[in-house]
N, C-alpha and C positions, 0 to 999 in steps of 0.2 A: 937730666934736663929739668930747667924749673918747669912746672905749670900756671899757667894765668887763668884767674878766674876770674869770669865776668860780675861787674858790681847787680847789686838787685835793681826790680825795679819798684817805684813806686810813685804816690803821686800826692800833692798836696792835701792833709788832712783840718780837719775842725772836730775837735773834741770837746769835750765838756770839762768843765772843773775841778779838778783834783782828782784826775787818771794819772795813771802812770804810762810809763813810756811802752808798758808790756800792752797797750792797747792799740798798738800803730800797727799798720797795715803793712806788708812790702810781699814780696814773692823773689822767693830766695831760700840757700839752703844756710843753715847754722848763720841763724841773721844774729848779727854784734850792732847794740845801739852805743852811737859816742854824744857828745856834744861839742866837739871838735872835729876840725874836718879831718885834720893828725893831730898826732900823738893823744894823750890823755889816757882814759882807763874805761873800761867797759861801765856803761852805765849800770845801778844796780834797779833788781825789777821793784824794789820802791822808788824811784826815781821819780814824783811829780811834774808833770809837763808846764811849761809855764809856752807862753805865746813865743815862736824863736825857731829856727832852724836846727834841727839834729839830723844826723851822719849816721847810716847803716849800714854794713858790711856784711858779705854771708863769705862763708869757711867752706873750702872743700878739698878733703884729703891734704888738712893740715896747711894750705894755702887760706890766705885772705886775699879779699879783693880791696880795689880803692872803694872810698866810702860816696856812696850816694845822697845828698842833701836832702832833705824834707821840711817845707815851709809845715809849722803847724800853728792852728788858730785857736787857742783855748776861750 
């Protein structure tokens, strides 16, 4: 049987200038930042945030979930 694993959560952020995306917040396990809602590739933890919506995904026992949006406000 497949397993389904529920997306994280989290909630609209405002960061400061030239962070990266390894400074967002969510609660979740084995969290994946994208900046597509699908497909694309795992963001990398240099990845500077610019003002924009990214996608987070947490993994468990080899499943991913659908990705969770996040407004962010640089």
């Amino acid at each position: 049987t497949e397993s389904i694993v529920n997306a994280p959560t989290l909630h609209q952020q405002t960061r400061r200038q030239s962070q990266t995306w390894i400074k967002l917040v969510a609660t979740g396990l084995q969290l994946k930042w994208y900046a597509a809602a699908t497909g694309g590739s795992q963001l990398a933890s240099t990845t500077a945030l610019t003002t924009g919506t990214y996608y987070v995904s947490q993994t468990n026992a080899n499943c991913e979930s659908a990705r969770t949006p996040v407004s962010v406000t640089v």
